[in-house]
VOVO-37924 format. One record per residue (C-alpha): x, y, z; residue in three letters. Coordinates in steps of 0.02 Angstrom, whole numbers, padded with zeros to 5 digits, always signed. Layout:
residues N
XYZALA
...
end
This chain:
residues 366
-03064-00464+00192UNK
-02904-00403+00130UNK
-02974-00394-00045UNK
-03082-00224+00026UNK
-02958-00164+00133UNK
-02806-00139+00014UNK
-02876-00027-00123UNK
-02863+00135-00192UNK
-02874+00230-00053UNK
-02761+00146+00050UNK
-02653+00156-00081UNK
-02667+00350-00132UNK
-02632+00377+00048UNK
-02503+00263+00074UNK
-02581+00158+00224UNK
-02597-00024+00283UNK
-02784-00020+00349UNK
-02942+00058+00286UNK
-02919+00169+00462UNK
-02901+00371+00458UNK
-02907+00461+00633UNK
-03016+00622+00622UNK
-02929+00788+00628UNK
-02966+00884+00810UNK
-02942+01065+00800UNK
-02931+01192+00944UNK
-02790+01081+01045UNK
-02857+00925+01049UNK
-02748+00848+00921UNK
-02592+00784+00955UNK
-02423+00738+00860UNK
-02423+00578+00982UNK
-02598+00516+00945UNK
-02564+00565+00756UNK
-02390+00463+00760UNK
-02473+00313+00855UNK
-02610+00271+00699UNK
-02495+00317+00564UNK
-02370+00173+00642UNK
-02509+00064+00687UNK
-02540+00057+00480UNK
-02690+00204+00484UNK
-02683+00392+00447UNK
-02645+00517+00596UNK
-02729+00670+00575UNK
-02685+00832+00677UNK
-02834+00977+00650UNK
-02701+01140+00634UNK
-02854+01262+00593UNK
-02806+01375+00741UNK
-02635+01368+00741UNK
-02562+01546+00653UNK
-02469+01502+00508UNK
-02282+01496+00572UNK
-02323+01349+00690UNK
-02388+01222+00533UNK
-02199+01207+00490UNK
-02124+01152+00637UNK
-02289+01043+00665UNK
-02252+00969+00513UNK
-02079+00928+00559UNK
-02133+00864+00732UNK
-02240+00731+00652UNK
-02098+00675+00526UNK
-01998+00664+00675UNK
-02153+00563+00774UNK
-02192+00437+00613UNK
-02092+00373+00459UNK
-02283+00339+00405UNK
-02387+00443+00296UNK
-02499+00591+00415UNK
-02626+00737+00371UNK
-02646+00900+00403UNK
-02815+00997+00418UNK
-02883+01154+00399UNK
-03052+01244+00372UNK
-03059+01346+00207UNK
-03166+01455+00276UNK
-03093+01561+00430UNK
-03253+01662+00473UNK
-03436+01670+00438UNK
-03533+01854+00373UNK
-03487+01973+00493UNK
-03353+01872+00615UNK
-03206+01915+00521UNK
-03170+02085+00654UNK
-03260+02143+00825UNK
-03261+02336+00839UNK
-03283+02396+01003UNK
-03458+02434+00976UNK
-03516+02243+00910UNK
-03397+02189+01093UNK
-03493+02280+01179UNK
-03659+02240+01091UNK
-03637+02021+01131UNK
-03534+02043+01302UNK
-03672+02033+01401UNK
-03738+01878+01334UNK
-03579+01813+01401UNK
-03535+01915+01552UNK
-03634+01821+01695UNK
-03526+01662+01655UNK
-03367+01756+01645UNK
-03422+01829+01837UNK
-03480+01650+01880UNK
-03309+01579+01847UNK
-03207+01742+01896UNK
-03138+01769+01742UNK
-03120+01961+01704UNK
-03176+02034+01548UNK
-03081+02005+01405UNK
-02973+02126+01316UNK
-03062+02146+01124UNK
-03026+02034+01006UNK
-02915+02084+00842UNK
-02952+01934+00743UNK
-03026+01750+00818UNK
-02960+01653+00684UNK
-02774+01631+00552UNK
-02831+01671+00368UNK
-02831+01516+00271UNK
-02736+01596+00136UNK
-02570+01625+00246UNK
-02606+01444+00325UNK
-02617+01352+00170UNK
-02461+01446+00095UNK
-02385+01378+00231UNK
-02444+01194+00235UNK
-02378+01193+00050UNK
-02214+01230+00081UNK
-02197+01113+00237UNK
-02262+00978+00113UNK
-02367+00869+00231UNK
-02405+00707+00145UNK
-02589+00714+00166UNK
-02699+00857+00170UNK
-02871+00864+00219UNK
-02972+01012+00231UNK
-03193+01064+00275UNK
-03278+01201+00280UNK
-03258+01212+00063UNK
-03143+01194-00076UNK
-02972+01254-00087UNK
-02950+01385-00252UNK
-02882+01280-00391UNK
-02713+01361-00395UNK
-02700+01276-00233UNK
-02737+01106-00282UNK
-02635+01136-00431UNK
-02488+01158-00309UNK
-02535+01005-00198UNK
-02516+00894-00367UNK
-02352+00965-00420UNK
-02269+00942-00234UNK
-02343+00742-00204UNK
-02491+00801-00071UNK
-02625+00699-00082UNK
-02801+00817-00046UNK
-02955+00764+00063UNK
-03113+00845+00058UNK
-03268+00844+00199UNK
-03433+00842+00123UNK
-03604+00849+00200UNK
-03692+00805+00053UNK
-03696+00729-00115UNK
-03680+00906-00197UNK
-03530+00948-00111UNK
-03449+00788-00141UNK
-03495+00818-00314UNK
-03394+00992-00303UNK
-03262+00929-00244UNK
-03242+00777-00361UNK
-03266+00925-00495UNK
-03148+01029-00419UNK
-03004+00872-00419UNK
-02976+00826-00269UNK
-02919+00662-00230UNK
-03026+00601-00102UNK
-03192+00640-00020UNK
-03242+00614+00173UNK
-03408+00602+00178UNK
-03479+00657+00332UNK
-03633+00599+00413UNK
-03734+00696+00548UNK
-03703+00559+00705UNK
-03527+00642+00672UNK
-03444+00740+00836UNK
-03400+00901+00828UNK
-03426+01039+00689UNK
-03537+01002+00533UNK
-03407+01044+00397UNK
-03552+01122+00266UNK
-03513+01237+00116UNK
-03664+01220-00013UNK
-03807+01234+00090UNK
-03828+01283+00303UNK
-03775+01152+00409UNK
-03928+01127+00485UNK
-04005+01072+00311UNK
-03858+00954+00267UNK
-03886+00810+00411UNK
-03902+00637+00291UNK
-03849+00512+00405UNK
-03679+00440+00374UNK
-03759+00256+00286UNK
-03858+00342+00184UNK
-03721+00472+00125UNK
-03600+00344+00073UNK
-03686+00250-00055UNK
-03752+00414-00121UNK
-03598+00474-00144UNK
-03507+00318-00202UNK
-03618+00332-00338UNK
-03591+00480-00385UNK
-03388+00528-00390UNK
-03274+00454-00479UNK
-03144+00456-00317UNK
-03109+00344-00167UNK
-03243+00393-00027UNK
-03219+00389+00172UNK
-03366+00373+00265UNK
-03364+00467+00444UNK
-03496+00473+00571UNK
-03567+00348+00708UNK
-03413+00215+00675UNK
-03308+00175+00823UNK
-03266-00013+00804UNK
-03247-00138+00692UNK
-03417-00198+00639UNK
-03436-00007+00569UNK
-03275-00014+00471UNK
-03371-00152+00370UNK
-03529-00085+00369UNK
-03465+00068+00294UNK
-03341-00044+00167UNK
-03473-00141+00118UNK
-03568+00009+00071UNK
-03444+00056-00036UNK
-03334+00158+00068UNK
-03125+00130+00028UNK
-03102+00181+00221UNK
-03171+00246+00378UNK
-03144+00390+00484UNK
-03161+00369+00670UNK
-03156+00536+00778UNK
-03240+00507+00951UNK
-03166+00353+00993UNK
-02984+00408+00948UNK
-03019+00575+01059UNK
-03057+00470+01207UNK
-02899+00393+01226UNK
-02763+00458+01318UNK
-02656+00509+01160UNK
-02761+00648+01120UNK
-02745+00813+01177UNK
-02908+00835+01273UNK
-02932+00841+01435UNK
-02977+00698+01564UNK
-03155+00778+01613UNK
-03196+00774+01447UNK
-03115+00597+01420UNK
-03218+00538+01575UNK
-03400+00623+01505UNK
-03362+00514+01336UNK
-03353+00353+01444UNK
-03505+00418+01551UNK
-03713+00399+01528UNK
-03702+00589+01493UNK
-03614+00541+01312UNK
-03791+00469+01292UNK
-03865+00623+01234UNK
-03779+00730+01117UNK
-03844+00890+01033UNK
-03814+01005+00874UNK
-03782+01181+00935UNK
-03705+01339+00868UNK
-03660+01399+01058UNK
-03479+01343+01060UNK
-03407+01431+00908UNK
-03542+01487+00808UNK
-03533+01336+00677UNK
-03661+01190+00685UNK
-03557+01066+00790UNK
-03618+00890+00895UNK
-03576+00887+01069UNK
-03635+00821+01240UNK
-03795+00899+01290UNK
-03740+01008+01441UNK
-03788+01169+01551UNK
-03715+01295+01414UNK
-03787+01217+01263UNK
-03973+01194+01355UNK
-03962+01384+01408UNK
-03872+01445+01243UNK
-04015+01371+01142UNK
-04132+01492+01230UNK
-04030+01631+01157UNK
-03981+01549+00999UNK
-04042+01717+00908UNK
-03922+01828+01007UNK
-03757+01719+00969UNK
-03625+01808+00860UNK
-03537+01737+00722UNK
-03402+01618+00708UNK
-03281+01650+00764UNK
-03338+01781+00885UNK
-03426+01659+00994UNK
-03292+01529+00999UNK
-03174+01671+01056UNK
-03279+01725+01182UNK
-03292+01544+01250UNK
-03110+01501+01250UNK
-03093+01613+01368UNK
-03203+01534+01462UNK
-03118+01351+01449UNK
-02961+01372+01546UNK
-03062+01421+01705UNK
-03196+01268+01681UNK
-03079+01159+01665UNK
-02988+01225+01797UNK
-03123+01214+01923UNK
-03202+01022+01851UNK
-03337+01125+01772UNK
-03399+01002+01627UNK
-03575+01100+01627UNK
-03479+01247+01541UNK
-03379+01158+01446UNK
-03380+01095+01244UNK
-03413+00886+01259UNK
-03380+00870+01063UNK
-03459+00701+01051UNK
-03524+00584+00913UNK
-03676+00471+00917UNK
-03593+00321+00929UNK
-03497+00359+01097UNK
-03613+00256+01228UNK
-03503+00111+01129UNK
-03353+00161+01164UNK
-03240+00037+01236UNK
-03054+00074+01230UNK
-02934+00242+01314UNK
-02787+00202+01236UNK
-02773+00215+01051UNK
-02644+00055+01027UNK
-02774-00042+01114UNK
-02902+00041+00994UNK
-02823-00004+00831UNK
-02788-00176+00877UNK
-02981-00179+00930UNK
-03029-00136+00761UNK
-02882-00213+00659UNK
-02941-00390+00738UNK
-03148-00346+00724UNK
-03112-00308+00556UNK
-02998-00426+00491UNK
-03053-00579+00602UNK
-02887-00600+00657UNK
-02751-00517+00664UNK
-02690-00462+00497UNK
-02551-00557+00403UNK
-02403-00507+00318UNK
-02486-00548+00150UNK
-02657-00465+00187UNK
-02562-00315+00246UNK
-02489-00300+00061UNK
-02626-00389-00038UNK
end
């Protein structure tokens, strides 16, 4: 096997394995679960897309500190949808009562209005380039070229997410030097830029070959793979690597929380959904109280990322009070499968299912 896992995208990212552990934004990365893969011979990922730009520096540092192995760093190009960018008093007013009887049926006062849900890209990325993270991966679009330009001249390698063969094709235009693509059994948001997410759903072993056909750079292939027989269905497809998200956020490394950790190993992961309720992006999750009664309403949500600051406001009082119903489950297909909490245990689970064995010395450097 070693002659399909050491290629060019291990190799323009500086790994052992064909492994890459998917960014999680809004907390639930962590520098520890990051460090952990990168030593283990994958790519750590930590999701910084809500973190305001003077904390990606020290983050950066925190991971050198964590790992002497390569690490990413993600962000979302795109910070807000038409219309989510402010909320004036009058457009709080206008979607607080969509929210209010949850607020009341957790105890959670209203909110003071919000200034701004989300850092600008533009500050974040300037950022990000000076910390010089050796990987950076990005969704939700294409960095301007001056940034890429920048990323070349300073060593960081670029990863895009794309939902379809047209954006991969934008981005392999556009220079980047690898693409993720992204199938819809994926957890969590739908990273879309050409088209709305909810027309951009090819399943992830259908994207890849499209897509490998199509660019001239290495492809990842993400979506419904959480052991190691999908590593080599995906390889064999063409893929260079994988990326695995739900089954790294289930271990103990990450930064969610144990309800959430304990829905992923439950029948509820059985049935996952793509809603808009959480944030206001297209995202999969487990199907749950708020996204059943927030699809009755789906018309009346505001944009991201009014709705996702309206709802993190929520979270600390759900999760205070074991309230998974009213919580976001972000959840891929493939999590009924999952076998492992700990993400050592994981690796070596997919390490060994993919190699046969336990890798050798030589296969590790083939």
């Amino acid at each position: 096997m070693s002659a399909t896992t050491r290629n060019a995208a291990t190799r323009l990212l500086g790994i052992e394995h064909p492994i890459v552990q998917g960014p999680f934004g809004g907390g639930l990365s962590s520098v520890e679960l990051a460090g952990t893969v990168s030593d283990l011979g994958g790519l750590g990922s930590f999701g910084a897309h809500m973190l305001p730009p003077e904390r990606i520096g020290p983050l950066v540092e925190a991971l050198r500190a964590r790992t002497r192995r390569p690490f990413a760093v993600n962000l979302w190009v795109s910070d807000h949808d038409a219309g989510g960018l402010d909320l004036d008093e009058a457009t709080f007013e206008r979607h607080w009562p969509l929210f209010e009887p949850y607020f009341r049926e957790l105890g959670v006062p209203k909110p003071e209005r919000m200034e701004r849900g989300h850092p600008p890209f533009a500050a974040q990325v300037e950022a990000l380039l000076e910390a010089r993270p050796p990987v950076f991966s990005f969704v939700f679009g294409i960095p301007e070229a001056g940034v890429l330009r920048e990323c070349r001249r300073r060593g960081i390698v670029t990863v895009g997410a794309a939902t379809t063969v047209a954006e991969a094709q934008a981005l392999d235009e556009a220079g980047v030097d690898a693409i993720v693509a992204t199938g819809a059994e994926a957890g969590g948001h739908r990273p879309s830029f050409l088209a709305p997410a909810e027309e951009s759903l090819t399943g992830t072993f259908a994207l890849v070959p499209l897509v490998v056909e199509r660019v001239r750079v290495p492809v990842i292939a993400a979506g419904g793979i959480a052991d190691g027989r999908g590593v080599r269905a995906a390889l064999a497809l063409g893929a260079q690597a994988v990326q695995i998200g739900t089954a790294f956020l289930a271990c103990r490394q990450s930064g969610t929380s144990d309800l959430h950790r304990e829905v992923l190993f439950s029948p509820q992961a059985c049935e996952t959904t793509l809603t808009r309720a959480f944030t206001g992006r297209l995202a999969r999750g487990v199907r749950n109280r708020w996204t059943e009664q927030m699809a009755a309403c789906r018309d009346r949500l505001p944009p991201f990322p009014i709705t996702g600051w309206f709802v993190s406001r929520l979270k600390p009082a759900a999760l205070a009070a074991g309230r998974s119903d009213l919580l976001s489950l972000w959840s891929g297909q493939i999590a009924p499968n999952l076998r492992h909490r700990d993400a050592v245990a994981l690796m070596q689970s997919l390490l060994a299912e993919l190699y046969g064995h336990s890798p050798t010395h030589e296969e590790k450097l083939a």
